[in-house]
C-alpha positions, 0 to 999 in steps of 0.5 A: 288087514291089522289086527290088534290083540290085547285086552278089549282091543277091538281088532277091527275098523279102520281107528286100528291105526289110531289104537296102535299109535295111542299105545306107543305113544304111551309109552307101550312095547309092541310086536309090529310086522314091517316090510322086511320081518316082525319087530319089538318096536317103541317110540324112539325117544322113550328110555324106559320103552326101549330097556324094556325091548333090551329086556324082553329080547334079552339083549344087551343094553348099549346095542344101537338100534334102527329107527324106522321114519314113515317121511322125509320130514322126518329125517331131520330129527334124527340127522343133519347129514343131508350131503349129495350120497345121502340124497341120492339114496333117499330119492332113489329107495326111499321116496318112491310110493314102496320104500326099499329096505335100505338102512343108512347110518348117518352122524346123529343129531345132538337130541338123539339119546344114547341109549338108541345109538348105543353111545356112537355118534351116528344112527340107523335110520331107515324108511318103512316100506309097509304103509300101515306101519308109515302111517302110525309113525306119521302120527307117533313120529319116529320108532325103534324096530328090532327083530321079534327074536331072542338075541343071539338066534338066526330066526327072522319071522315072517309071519307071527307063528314065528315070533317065540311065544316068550316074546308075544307074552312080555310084549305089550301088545301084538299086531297081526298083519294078514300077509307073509312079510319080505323075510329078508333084513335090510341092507345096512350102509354107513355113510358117515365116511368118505366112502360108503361101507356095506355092514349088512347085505340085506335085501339090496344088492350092494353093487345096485347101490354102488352104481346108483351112488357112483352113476357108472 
């Protein structure tokens, strides 16, 4: 299902997993797909890493970035914002067995770096929705994940074909997922106010998650 190219990189056998999560873990940039489109993703904590996809994206540096959790055991390290809006989006997109492509910004915890929140006082998180990413993250811990895509272009891959040349080139490593991927981004709700606001409509109805928040 995953397959890996770089260098000797065997792109078969179930130890793929482990393969990719040694190469973030080492402070590698990556081409992963997601369930939403293909992403230059990094650990979330690493500085240098994250510079590094500003770089190849040429993308400004200060911009904030989504941070990918595989669990909610993970949330904790990135937010404490766990009021009764926040669980009930959890409960109802995100832990189910296939995640929706929900993204919430919650006020961040201290230890979160600037450089992935651009300076703000909250973050992006969202739960990855594809299982072989969530279980690399289970073993890296938390990811950044942004389009696979100059800055300042409308293109959203779907399948690797669609990643620009330049972008798989000064990547580190690239991950080919056999299947075409959701296509639309995720939705984008700021939660750190008294009342929620829509940033992006992705692939969730906004009005959906009203009434799921709302109950009417």
């Amino acid at each position: 299902m995953v397959k890996i190219y770089m260098g000797q990189i065997d792109p078969s056998g179930s130890s793929a997993v482990e393969k990719i999560s040694a190469l973030l873990a080492g402070s590698k940039v990556g081409v992963l797909p997601t369930s939403t489109i293909y992403g230059l993703s990094c650990a979330y904590d690493d500085e240098d890493a994250v510079k590094k996809i500003c770089r190849i994206k040429k993308r400004k540096e200060g911009t904030p970035f989504i941070v990918l959790i595989s669990s909610i055991s993970q949330f904790g390290t990135l937010t404490g914002q766990i009021n009764d809006p926040v669980k009930k989006l959890i409960r109802k997109y995100w832990d189910t067995k296939n995640p929706h492509p929900l993204t919430l910004i919650l006020s961040k915890n201290e230890s979160v770096g600037d450089f992935i929140t651009g300076g703000r006082p909250a973050i992006a998180i969202r739960m990855e929705g594809l299982k072989a990413i969530r279980d690399i993250i289970d073993r890296t811990g938390p990811i950044v994940s942004t389009s696979a895509t100059l800055s300042g272009t409308m293109l959203q891959p779907t399948t690797l074909d669609e990643v620009p040349l330049e972008i798989k080139q000064e990547a580190d490593f690239v991950v080919d997922y056999s299947s075409n991927l959701g296509g639309r981004e995720s939705t984008i709700v700021d939660l750190t106010g008294k009342k929620p606001v829509l940033l992006r409509q992705g692939g969730l109805d906004y009005e959906d998650i009203l009434r799921d928040l709302y109950d009417y």
